[in-house]
N, C-alpha and C positions, 0 to 999 in steps of 0.2 A: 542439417547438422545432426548426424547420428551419433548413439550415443557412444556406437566404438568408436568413434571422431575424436569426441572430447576425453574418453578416458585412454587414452593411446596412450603409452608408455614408448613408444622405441627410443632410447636415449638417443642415437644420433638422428633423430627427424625430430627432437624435442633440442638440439644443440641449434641446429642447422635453424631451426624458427627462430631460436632464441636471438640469432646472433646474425637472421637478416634483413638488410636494411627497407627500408621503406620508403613509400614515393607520398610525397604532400600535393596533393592538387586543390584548386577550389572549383566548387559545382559551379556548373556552368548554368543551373536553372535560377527562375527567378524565385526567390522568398517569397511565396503567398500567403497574405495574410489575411482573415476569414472576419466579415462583416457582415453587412445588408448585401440581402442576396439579387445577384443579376438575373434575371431568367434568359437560361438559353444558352449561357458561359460555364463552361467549369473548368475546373483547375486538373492536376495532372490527378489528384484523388478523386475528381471526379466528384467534389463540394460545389456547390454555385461558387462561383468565382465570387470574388470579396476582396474587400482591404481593411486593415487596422493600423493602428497606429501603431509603430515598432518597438519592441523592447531591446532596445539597440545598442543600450545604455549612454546615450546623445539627444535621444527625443528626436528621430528621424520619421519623418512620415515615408510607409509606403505605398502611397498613393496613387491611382488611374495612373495619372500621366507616369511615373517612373515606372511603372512596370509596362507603358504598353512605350516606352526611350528605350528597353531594356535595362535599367538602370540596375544595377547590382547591389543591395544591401551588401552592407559587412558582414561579413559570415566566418565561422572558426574553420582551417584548412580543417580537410577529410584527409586522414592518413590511410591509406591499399597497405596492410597487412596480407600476409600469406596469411591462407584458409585454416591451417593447421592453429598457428597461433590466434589468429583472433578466435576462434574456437575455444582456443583456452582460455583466455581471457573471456570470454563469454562465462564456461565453465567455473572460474575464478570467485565472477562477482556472481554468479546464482547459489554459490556455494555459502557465500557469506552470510546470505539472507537466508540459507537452508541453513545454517548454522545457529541462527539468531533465532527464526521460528523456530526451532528446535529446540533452547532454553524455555520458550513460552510457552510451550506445546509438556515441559518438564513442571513448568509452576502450575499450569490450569490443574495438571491430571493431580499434582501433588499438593496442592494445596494446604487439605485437612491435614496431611503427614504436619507440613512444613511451619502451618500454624502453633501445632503442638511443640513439635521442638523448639521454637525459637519464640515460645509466650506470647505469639501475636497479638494484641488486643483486638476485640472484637471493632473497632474502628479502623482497624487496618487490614481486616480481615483481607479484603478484596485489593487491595493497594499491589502488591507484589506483582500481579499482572495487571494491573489498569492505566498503573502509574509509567510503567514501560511507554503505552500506546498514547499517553498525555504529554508525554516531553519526546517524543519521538515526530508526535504530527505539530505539538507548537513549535517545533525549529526546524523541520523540514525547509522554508520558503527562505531562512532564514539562509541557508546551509547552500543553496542552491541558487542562490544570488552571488554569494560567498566565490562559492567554486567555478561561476561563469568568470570569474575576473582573475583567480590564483589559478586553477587550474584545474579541472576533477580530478587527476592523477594523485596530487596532493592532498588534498581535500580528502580525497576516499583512502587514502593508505593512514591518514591521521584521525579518520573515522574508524576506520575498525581497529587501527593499536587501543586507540580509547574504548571500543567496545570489549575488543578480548580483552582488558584487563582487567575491566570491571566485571564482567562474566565468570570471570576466574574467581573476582572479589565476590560475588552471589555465594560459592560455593565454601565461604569460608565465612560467611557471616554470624557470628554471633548472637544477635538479637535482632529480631522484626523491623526496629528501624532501619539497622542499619542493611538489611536487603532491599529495602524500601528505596533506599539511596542509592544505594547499587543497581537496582536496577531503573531507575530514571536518570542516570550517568549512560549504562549502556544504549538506554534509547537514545540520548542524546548523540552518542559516537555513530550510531545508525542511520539516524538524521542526516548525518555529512555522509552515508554512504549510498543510502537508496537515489538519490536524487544525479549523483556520481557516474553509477550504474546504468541508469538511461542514458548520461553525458557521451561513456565510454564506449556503449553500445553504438549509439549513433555516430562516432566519433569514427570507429574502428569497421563498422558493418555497411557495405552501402541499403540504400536504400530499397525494397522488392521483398524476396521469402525469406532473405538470410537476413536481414534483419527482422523482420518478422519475427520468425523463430528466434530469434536472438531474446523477441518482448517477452514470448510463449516461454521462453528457458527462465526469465528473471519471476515471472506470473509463479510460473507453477511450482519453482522452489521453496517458496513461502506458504505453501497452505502441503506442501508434501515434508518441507521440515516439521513442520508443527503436528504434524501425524504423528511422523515417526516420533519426536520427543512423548506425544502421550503415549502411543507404547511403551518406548525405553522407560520413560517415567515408572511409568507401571512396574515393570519387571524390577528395575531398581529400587524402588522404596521397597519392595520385599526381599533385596538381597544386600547391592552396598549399600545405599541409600540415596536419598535424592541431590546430596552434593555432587554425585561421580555424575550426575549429566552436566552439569555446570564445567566441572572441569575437564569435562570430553570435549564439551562444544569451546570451549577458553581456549582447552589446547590448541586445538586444530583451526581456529580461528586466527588463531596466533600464529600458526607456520603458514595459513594462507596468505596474511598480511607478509610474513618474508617473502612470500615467491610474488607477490603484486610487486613490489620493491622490483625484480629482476623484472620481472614479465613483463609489465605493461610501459609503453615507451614513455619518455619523459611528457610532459607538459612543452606548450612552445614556450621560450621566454619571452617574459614580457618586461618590458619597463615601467619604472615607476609602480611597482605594483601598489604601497602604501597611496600613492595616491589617485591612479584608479578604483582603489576600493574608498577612498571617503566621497570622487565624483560617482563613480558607475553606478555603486548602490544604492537602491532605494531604503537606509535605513531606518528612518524614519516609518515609510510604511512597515514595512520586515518589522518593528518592534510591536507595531496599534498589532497588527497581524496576526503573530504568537501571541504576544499578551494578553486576546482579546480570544483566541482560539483555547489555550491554556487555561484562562479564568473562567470560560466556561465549560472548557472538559472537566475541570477540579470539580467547579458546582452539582456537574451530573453525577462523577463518580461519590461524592457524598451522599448526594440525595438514593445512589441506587441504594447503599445500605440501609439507611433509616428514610423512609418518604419525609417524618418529620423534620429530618433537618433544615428542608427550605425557610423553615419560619427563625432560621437560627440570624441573627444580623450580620456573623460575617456571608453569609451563603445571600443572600438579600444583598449586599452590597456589592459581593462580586459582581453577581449575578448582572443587577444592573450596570454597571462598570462596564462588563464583557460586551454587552448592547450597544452600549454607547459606542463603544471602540469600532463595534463592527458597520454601526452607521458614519464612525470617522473615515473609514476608508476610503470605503468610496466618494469622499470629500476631497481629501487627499491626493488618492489617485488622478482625481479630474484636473487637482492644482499642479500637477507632476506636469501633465499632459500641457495642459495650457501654457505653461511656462518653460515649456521642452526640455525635461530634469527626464530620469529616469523615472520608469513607476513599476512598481512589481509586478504587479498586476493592471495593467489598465483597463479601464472603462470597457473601453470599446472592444476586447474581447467578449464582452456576456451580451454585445448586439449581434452575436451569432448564436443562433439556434440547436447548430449542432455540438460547438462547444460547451454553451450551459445545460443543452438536455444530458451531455457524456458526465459533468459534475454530479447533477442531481440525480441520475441515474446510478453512478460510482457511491453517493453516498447512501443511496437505498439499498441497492444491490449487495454492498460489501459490509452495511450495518446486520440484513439478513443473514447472509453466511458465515458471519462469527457469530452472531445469536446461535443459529441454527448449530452449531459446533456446540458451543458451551452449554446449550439448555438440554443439548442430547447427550452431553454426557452428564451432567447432574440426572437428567432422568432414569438414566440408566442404572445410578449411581446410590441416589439418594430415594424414590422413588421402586424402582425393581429391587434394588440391591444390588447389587453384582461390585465386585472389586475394580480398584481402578483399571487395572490391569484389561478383565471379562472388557468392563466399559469401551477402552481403546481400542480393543476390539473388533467392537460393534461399529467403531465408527470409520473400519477402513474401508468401506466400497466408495466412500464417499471420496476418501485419498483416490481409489483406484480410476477412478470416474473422472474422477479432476488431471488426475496427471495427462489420459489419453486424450481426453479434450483440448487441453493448453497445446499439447504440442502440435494437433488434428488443425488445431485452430491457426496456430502459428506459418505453417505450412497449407492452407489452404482459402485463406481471408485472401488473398488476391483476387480468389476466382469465386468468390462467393458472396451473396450477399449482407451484409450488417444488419439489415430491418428484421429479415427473416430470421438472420442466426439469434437475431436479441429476444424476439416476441416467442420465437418457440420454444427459446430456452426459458425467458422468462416465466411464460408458462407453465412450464415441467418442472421448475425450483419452486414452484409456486403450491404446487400437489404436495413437498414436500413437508413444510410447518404444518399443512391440512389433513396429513395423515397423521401427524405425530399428536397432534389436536385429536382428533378422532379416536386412535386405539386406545385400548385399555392394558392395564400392568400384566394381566393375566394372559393376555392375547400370545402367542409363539410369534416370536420374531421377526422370522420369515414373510410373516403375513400384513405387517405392516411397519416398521421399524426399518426391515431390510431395504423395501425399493423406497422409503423416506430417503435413508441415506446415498441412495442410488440418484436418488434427482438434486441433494442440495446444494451441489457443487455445479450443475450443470450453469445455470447462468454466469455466476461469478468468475468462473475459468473461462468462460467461451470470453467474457466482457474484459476482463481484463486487460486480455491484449488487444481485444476493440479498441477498447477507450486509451490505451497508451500510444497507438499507433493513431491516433488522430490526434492526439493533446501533444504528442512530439510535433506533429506536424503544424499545427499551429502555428507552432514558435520557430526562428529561425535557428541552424543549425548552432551559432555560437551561443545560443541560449537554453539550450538542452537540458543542462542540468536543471534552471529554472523549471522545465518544462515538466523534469522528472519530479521534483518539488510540487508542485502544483498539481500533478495528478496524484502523488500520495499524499500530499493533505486532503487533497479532498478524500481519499480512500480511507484515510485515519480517524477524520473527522466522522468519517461514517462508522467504521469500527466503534469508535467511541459513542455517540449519538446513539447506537443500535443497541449495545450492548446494555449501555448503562437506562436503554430504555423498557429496553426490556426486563431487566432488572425491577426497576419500580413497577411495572404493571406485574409482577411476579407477586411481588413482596407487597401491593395493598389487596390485590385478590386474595390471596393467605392470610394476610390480616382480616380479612372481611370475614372467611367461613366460621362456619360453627363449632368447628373443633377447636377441643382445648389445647390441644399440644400440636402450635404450630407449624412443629420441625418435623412432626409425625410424615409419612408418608401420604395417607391421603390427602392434606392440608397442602401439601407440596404440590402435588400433582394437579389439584387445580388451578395455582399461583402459574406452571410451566405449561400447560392446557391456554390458561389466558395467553400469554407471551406466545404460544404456536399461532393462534388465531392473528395476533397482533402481527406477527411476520406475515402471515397470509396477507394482510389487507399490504402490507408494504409492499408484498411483489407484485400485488393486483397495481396498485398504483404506480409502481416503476413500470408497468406493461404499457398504461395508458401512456405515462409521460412521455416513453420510448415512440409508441405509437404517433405521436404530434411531433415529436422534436426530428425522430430519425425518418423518416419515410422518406426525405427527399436525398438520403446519401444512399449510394452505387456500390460506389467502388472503395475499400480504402487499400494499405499497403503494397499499392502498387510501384513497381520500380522505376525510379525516373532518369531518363537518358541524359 
């Protein structure tokens, strides 16, 4: 899918897609679903062959015997679009997500601006971009249950009207609260749209390179928006100011959502929809789920500001609260199962090896590469000195590196191995927090800074569309959304987890030194010094995890007949 593919303007080959018709088939393969592994069998991804228990929304087993009867799971029809338009619509929804990371990419760099003008208290200091990644990852699973039963077409155009508007609303906010809320509104519209975006892709792309690259196009849009925003950011706060990126990304967010209205085909209808969404859903879990994800992402981002906080009794009572919930689940789950109700998430998916090592792997991996983003530009920033601007700068090889990889990757994971692409990337993202650890302020660039940024995207872009192209695969075709859900909570939760960890080991190493003026630069440098090392042991550790969990997978994105 090149890129003159997607940016093709001819009106009449842009008419001619718009207006023709499509063919609904259902695959004719079976639904494999990935359990205790068989030695000696593998599936068409070329996993040990397996079973789970189906998210079918009936509590169907897909069981030995019905896959070796041929038995067919329910599955959502695949619509055969011409190449042109599903192109676009690929184009569409990576746009959206490039549009969104784009305001984030506007808050990180702007921050100290943004604090100022709008009186931020020093307790909300950090809120404006943390608060986005907190209600964005607690209603993901939520969003994506939602839209397996109404539709993702629906779902994702009623996602982004809600996020452009509030996008729009960031740029016009008044006071520090009130972007606070603006922007935990827009995450929520996002919510119903990232998990949409996988639905649609898989919906529209068969199965092989082109969808592939379909994962590689949704991946790399979001860490190459978020670039772009801390430049624009930059150049902005020293000319219009930091509202005109809010209302650039609002706009154009906004006319995207008009052209998804035209573009993308209807949703099938269904009957009864009210009341498949009070049987299909598993609300009940989707609520322990977010509320329990939520209550502990809140906890963290407090605690990164003040480490004391924790001893605070609402932070103690979340706190534990969150626990609780999270050991309710899988309580739940089991009772979904056994009494053949729906379950979000069941059990018996984390009895495969290769989909729990891609979780725990997605939340190490993607906690690393936002730290690694955000600690390199305070270092730059706060630490060197340099303008936000100089900063964003600094931190484009890292864009540049990410984007050739996503698509490198996207286009070539058929014929290439997973263990190897994971361990040698992880290793090389893993040089990176260890050089940043190691230079000094005075050191040129060039000499260590540069090939940092040169390696910190390598694992996270090559994994991405790893880990999405096997967490689709998991789940059966009508549950996709769910699937895209699932894999970005876990991605969020890692965001979150990473960030606000590194946060705290920053902020008590700096309280610890012996300087008196903790904001000074030296004092800083060693609070971001700790957090580099602290990344370092995380990718050490996502190498090992990968190492046990993955070694037994081949093949993945391969096309199925």
């Amino acid at each position: 899918m090149s890129t003159a593919t997607l940016t093709a303007t001819n009106a009449y080959e842009l008419q001619d897609a718009l207006h023709a018709p499509y063919t609904v088939f259902h695959p004719s393969e079976n639904i494999q679903r990935l359990g205790s592994s068989q030695a000696g069998k593998e599936n068409s991804l070329n996993y040990p062959r397996q079973s789970l228990h189906s998210h079918d929304g009936h509590g169907a087993d897909l069981n030995d015997e019905s896959l070796a009867t041929g038995a067919q799971p329910a599955t959502a029809p695949v619509l055969t679009l011409k190449p042109f338009r599903a192109n676009l619509i690929i184009f569409q929804l990576s746009f959206i997500n490039f549009l969104a990371s784009m305001s984030t990419g506007v808050v990180v760099v702007g921050l100290p601006t943004i604090a100022k003008d709008l009186a931020l208290p020093e307790r909300l200091y950090l809120w404006p971009s943390s608060v986005y990644s907190l209600t964005t990852g607690s209603t993901l699973l939520l969003a994506g249950a939602i839209a397996d039963v109404v539709g993702p077409r629906t779902v994702d155009i009623v996602g982004c009207l809600i996020s452009s508007i509030f996008t729009l609303a960031c740029g016009l906010s008044q006071q520090g609260i009130q972007l606070v809320a603006f922007r935990a509104l827009q995450g929520i519209g996002m919510a119903m749209h990232f998990p949409c975006s996988v639905s649609l892709t898989s919906r529209f792309i068969p199965s092989g390179r082109r969808r592939n690259i379909g994962f590689a196009c949704l991946g790399l849009s979001m860490p190459l928006g978020y670039s772009v925003g801390l430049v624009l950011g930059g150049i902005l706060i020293t000319t219009t100011g930091w509202r005109t990126g809010f209302y650039i990304a609002g706009a154009i967010m906004l006319a995207q959502t008009a052209i998804a209205i035209r573009l993308i085909p209807a949703d099938e209808k269904t009957q009864d929809v009210w009341s498949k969404l009070v049987k299909d859903v598993d609300w009940a879990g989707a609520v322990v789920a977010c509320a329990s994800l939520a209550m502990f992402s809140y906890v963290l981002a407090v605690i990164s500001t003040d480490s004391n906080n924790i001893r605070q009794p609402y932070a103690i009572a979340l706190l534990v609260t969150s626990l609780l919930l999270m050991l309710l689940f899988p309580i739940w789950m089991r009772r979904q199962e056994k009494n053949g109700k729906p379950a979000l998430i069941p059990n018996s998916l984390w009895k495969n090896m290769t989909f729990t090592t891609i979780c725990v792997l997605t939340v190490l991996i993607w906690g690393v590469q936002n730290s690694m983003e955000l600690f390199s530009s305070l270092y730059f920033q706060e630490v060197q000195e340099y303008s936000p601007f100089q900063a964003s700068i600094r931190l484009l090889p890292s864009l540049i590196v990410g984007v050739i990889l996503n698509l490198s990757t996207g286009y070539y994971i058929d014929r290439a191995s997973p263990f190897w692409l994971f361990l040698v990337s992880s290793i090389l993202t893993a040089g990176a927090p260890l050089l940043m650890a190691l230079i000094q302020p005075a050191w040129p660039y060039w000499w260590g800074a540069f090939p940092a940024q040169m390696l910190a995207s390598v694992s996270g872009d090559i994994f991405f569309t790893v880990g999405l192209i096997i967490v689709s695969d998991v789940f059966p075709e009508r549950t996709q959304a769910l699937a895209g859900a699932v894999f970005n909570t876990v991605a969020y939760f890692g965001w979150s987890l990473g960030i606000n960890s590194m946060q705290v080991v920053s902020l008590l190493v700096t309280k610890g030194t012996s300087y008196r003026d903790k904001s000074s630069p030296p004092a800083l440098l060693l609070g971001y010094q700790a957090s580099f090392w602290a990344m370092f042991a995380a990718m050490l550790t996502a190498a090992v995890v990968g190492i046990i969990g993955l070694r037994n997978v081949s093949k993945v994105g391969l096309k199925r007949e």
